[in-house]
N, C-alpha and C positions, 0 to 999 in steps of 0.2 A: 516739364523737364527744362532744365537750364542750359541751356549751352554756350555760356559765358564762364564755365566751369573747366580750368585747364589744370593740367597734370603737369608735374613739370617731370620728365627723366631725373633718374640719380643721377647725382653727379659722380665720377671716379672713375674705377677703369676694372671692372669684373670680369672683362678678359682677361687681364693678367692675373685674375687669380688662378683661373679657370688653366693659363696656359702653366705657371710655375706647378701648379697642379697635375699637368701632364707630365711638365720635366721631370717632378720629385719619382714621378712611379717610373718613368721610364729609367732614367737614371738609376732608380735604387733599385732595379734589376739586374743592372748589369755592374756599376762601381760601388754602391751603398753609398761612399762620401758626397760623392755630389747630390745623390738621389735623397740624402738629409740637407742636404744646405737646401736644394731648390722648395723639399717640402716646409723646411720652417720658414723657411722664404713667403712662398704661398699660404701656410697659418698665419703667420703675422699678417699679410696683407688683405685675406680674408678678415681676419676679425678688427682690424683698422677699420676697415669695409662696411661690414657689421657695425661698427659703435657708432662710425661717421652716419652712415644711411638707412642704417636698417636692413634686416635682410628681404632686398625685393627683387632680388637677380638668382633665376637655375642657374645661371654662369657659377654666381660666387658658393651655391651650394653644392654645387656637381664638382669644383674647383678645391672645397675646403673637405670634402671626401677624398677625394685624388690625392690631395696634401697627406692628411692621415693615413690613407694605404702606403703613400710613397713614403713614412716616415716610418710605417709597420715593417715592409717589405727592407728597406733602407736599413734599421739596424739589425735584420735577421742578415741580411748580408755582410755586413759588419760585423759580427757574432761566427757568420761562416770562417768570413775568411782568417780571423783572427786563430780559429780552431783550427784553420789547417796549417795554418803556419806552425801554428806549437806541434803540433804532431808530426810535423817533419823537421822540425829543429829537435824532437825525442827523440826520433826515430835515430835520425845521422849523429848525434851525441850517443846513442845507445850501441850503435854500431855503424863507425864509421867507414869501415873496408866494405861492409853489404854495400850501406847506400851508395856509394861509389859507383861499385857494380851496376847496382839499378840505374840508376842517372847513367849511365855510361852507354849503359843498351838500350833506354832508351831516345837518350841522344842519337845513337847508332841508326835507331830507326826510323826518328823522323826525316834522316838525311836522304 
């Protein structure tokens, strides 16, 4: 057996994949916009990653999963909120004395 045999670490930074990886999902739970910028954030720098080092880090693979949910979840949210907007801009164009009404009470009520 040799043991004049050294390994060197990657070099780079597979935490930060691993972390923009957390951003993108937590983000794209709750705004979708940012919860896309962090997860292609974390793609790109995963597969920079990847092409520089190879993949020898569960950081940068737990990190480039997290990216892909956060970019899954990121434009359903996106997709949501774009649907409810049209649907209340139909609604109060279709009638706009109702929606009045509505917004009025429950304005009324959260006070």
């Amino acid at each position: 057996m040799d043991n004049n045999v050294q390994v060197q670490p990657a070099q780079g930074s597979p935490s930060k994949v691993l972390v923009f990886g957390i951003l993108g999902l937590a983000f794209g739970l709750s705004t979708g916009i940012l919860g896309l910028i962090f997860s292609i954030i974390g793609l790109n720098m995963a597969g920079n990653y990847i092409a520089s080092y190879g993949d020898v880090s569960n950081q940068v693979r737990v990190g480039k999963r997290l990216s892909i949910a956060g970019l899954i979840i990121s434009i359903c949210a996106i997709v949501f909120w774009i649907a409810l907007i049209v649907i209340i801009v139909v609604a109060a164009s279709n009638d706009p004395k109702g929606f009045e009404s509505i917004v009025s009470k429950v304005a009324s009520e959260i006070k």
